[in-house]
N, C-alpha and C positions, 0 to 999 in steps of 0.2 A: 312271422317275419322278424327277421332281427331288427331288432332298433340300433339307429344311429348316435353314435356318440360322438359331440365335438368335444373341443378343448374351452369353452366358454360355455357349456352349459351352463346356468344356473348362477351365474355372473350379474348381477345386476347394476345397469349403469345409466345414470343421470346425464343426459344432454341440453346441460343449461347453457349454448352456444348457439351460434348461426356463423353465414358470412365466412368460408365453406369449412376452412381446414378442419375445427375442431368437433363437427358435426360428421365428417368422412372418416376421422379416427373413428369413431362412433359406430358410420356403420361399414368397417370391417371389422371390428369386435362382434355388430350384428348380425357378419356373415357365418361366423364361427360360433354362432350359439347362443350370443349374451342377449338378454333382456334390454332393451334399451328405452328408457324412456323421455320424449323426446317433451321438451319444459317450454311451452310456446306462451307469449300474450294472449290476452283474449282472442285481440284482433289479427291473431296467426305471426308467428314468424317470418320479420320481414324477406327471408330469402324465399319465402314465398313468391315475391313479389320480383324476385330476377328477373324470371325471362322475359319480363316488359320492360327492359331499358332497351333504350336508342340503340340502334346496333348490331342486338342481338336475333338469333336466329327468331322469324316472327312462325308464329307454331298454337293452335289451341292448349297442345298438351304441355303442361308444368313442368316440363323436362329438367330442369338443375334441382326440385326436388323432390323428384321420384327418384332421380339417382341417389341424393345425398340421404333423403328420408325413407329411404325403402329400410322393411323389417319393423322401423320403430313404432311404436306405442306414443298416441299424441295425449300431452296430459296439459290442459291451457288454464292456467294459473295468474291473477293477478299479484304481483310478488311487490309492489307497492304498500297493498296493503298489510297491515300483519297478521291476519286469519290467510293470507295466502302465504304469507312465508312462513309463517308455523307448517301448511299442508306440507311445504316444500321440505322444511325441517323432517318432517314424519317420513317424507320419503327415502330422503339420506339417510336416514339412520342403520337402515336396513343393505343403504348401497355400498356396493365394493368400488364405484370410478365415479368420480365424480368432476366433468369437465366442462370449460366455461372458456369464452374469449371477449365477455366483456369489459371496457375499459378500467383499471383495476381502482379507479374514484368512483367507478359504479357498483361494483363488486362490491369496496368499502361501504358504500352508500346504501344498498340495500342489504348488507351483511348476509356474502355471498362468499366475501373475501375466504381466503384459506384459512386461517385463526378462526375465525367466525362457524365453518364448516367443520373443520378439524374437531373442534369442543364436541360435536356431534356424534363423531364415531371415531376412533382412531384408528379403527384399519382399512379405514377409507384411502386411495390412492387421490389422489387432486391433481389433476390436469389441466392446467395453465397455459393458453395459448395467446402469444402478444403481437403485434407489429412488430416491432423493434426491441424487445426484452422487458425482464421485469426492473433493470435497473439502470442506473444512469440520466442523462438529461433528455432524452426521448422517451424514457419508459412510459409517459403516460400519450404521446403522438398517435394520433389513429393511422389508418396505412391499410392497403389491399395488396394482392398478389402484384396488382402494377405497377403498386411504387415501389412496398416495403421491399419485396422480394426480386422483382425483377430488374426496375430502375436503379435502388440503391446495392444492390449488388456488385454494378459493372455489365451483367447480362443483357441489361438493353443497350449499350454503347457496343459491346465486343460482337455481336453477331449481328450488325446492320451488314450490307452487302457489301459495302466497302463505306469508309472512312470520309464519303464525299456526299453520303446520303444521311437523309435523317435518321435520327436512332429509331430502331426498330421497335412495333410496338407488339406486345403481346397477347394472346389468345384469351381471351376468356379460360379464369379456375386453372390456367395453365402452372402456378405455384401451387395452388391452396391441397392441389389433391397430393402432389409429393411430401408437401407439408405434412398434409393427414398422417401419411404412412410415419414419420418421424414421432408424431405424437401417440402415435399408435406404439410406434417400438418401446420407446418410453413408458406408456402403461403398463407395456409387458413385463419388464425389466423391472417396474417398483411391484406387479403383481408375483414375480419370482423373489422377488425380494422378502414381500411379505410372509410367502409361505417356510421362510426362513427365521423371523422374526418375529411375525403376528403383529405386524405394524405397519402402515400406512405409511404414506407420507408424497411429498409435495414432487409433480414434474413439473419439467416445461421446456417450450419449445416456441420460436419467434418467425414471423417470415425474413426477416433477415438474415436471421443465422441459416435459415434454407437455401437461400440464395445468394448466399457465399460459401454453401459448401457445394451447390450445384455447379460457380464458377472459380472453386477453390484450384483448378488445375492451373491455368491461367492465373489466379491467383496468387497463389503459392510458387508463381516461377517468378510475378513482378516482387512479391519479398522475398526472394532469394536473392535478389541482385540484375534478374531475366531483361532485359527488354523485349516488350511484349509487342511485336510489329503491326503498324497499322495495317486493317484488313482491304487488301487490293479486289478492283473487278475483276471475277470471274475469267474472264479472259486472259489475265494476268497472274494466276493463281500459280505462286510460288512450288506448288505439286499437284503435279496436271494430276496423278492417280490417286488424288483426295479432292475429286471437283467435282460439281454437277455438270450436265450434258444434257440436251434438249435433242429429242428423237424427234423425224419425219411429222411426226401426228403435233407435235405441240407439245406432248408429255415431258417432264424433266426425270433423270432418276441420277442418284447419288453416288458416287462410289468411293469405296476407301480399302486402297490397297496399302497394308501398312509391309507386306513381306515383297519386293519388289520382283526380286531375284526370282522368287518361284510363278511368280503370276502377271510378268512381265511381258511374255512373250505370248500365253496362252490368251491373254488382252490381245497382244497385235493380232494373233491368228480369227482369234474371233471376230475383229473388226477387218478383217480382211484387208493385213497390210502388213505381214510378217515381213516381207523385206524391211521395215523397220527396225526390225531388232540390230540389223548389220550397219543402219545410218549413224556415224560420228557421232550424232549430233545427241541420238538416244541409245547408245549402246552401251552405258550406263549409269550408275546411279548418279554420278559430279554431273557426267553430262548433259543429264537431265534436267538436272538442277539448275543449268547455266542456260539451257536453251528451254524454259517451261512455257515460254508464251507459244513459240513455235510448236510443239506438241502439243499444247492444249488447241491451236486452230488447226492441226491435223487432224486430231479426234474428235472437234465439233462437228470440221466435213465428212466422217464416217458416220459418226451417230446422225447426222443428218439426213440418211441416204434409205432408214429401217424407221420404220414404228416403234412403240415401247416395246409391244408383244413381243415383235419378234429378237428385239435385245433380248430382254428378257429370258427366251429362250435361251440362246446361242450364248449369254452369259452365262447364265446355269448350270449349261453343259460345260463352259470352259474350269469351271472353276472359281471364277471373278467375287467377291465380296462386294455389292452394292445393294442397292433396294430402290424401287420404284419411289419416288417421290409424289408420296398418295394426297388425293384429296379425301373430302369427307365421304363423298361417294363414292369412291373406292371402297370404305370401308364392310358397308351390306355386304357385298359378295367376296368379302375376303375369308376362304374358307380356312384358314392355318391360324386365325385369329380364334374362329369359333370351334377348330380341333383342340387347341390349348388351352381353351375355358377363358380365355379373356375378354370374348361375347357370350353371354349368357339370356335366356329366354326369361321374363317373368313367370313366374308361377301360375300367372291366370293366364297369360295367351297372350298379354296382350305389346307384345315387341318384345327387341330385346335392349338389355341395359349391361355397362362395362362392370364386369366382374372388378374385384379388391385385389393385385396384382403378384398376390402369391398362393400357391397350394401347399397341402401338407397331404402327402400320401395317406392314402385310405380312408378321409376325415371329408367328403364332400359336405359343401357349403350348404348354407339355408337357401335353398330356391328360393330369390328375390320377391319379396312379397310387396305391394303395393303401398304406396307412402300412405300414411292417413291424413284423411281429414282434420282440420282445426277441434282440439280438442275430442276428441273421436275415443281415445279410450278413460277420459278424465276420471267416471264414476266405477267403471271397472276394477282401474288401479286403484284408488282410494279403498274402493271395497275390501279388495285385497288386502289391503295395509290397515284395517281396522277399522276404518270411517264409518260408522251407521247411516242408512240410507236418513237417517234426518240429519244429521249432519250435512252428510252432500245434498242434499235437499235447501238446508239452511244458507249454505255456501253460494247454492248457482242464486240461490233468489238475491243474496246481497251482493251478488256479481263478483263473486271473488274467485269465482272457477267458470269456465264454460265446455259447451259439447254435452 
């Protein structure tokens, strides 16, 4: 059988992170071959401990990380001490990435900082992930996807329902994993770099800077000079054929016609009201424009009239650009999700988990392999990297490593 070749073979990469983004760069590097070793306390890495907050989905299984820890190698180190930061030293030496999103006075503090790792190897890649950057007067601010990235963004003000409700709040990890992939591109790019130079050297990436290039469109129109107009209800929606619409059943689905002229009419047909196209009032684009509240409560009472399915349908066939506006349940039986690889099975059977959000022809991914345990691969890796079994021996009994 031929064996599989990824592009991260043989790659080896330190995940001394939590708290999600910098650990998801991590494992789509994972998906693609690298080694990943994942740098926990004794007492496990607190994103262990997610999925019991208030709130969140209530579940036996450790769902936030089996997703973010799948592939990796658990190595639980007390890095306080300094027989644990030397282990940890021993392991950098030998690594190609080495990524971190601890606060950079702890970084300093237990001399983890870049300078400090850097001495270690120089063609080491360092991967820096902040709240709000490495410099400036918040550089050292802590901050999660809800504030850093979402809140201070503008993204939780601009997409409330309209302008007279609270600001919207956001999803759980709903920054941290776009983040990922940012910090992910970024490895990439100092790892092409290096095979250029044979030198390493320092990334980084913030959830601020993600979520203002998430809301940089918008953005980028209030610095140009734009006024950016409060968001009206729905019912009021400045273009009725960029609105939501609520079907017979309850269901909402979405639609965004941005080519009017071509998919204007083949709308009315499908909603069974083509004489519309000949009404003053929508037969065309000004006009539309002037009468939106009026068309949008024409097309509530069509879309009111059918279920989603059968939109759905009859849109399909028309031509129409929209999408069902899913819930979570939706997702199981969405079979165009798991045709595309963006549902994937675990490797043991046991459900499936969201694939890393790009493919590369003819390079299929690591079959997702089960997160480990706290410390789980500690004396393995070590071995690997030269430790004699009395060493690690001498290590777990002074509690400086566990598993």
């Amino acid at each position: 059988m031929e064996s599989v070749r990824r592009p991260f073979d043989g790659l080896k990469v330190i995940d001394c992170a939590s708290f999600i983004a910098a650990p998801a760069a991590a494992t789509i590097l994972s998906d693609f071959g690298a080694d990943v070793l994942k740098i926990e306390p004794l007492e496990g890495d607190p994103h262990r401990a997610l999925y019991r907050l208030p709130g969140l989905a209530a579940t036996e299984r450790n769902y936030p990380w089996e997703l973010d820890a799948r592939n990796k190698r658990s190595v639980a180190i007390d890095l306080k001490r300094p027989e644990g930061l030397d282990v940890l030293y021993r392991l950098t030496r030998g690594a190609d990435v080495f990524l971190t999103n601890l606060p950079l006075a702890a970084r300093a503090r237990l001399r983890i900082d870049h300078e400090s790792i850097r001495a270690l190897n120089p063609r080491l890649v360092y991967a820096s992930f902040t709240a709000y950057g490495e410099t400036g007067p918040e550089a050292d601010k802590s901050g999660f996807d809800s504030t850093a990235y979402w809140a201070r963004s503008g993204l939780m003000d601009i997409v409330r329902p309209d302008h007279s409700t609270p600001p919207a709040r956001s999803a759980a990890g709903m920054g941290d994993h776009p983040c990922g992939v940012t910090l992910f591109a970024a490895i990439v790019t100092a790892l092409y770099d290096r095979q250029r130079t044979g030198v390493g050297g320092l990334v980084s990436t913030s959830l601020m800077a993600n979520g203002l290039w998430a809301n940089s469109f918008l953005v980028q129109g209030h610095l140009s000079g734009a006024t950016v107009p409060a968001r009206v209800p729905r019912e009021q929606a400045p273009n009725a054929l960029g609105n939501t619409y609520r079907c017979r059943d309850g269901r909402w689905l979405n639609m965004a016609l941005i080519n009017e002229e071509r998919q204007f009419e083949p709308l009315l047909q499908a909603l069974g009201i083509a004489e519309a196209a000949i009404d003053p009032r929508f037969a065309s684009a000004p006009a539309r424009g002037v009468h939106h509240a009026e068309l949008v409560a024409l097309m509530d009472r069509q879309f009111a009239q059918r279920d989603l399915a059968d939109w759905r349908v009859r849109l399909d066939r028309a031509g129409i650009t929209f999408s069902v506006v899913a819930t979570l349940a939706d997702i199981d039986d969405d079979v165009q999700m798991r045709a595309a690889g963006a549902l994937v099975p675990f490797a043991d059977g046991s459900g499936l988990t969201v694939s890393s959000p790009f493919e590369i022809a003819g390079t299929p991914k690591v079959a997702p392999r089960a997160a480990p345990d706290i410390g789980q691969h500690t004396a393995a890796v070590m071995h690997d990297e030269g430790f004699s079994a009395e060493e690690i021996a001498r290590l777990r009994e002074l509690g400086v490593i566990a598993g």
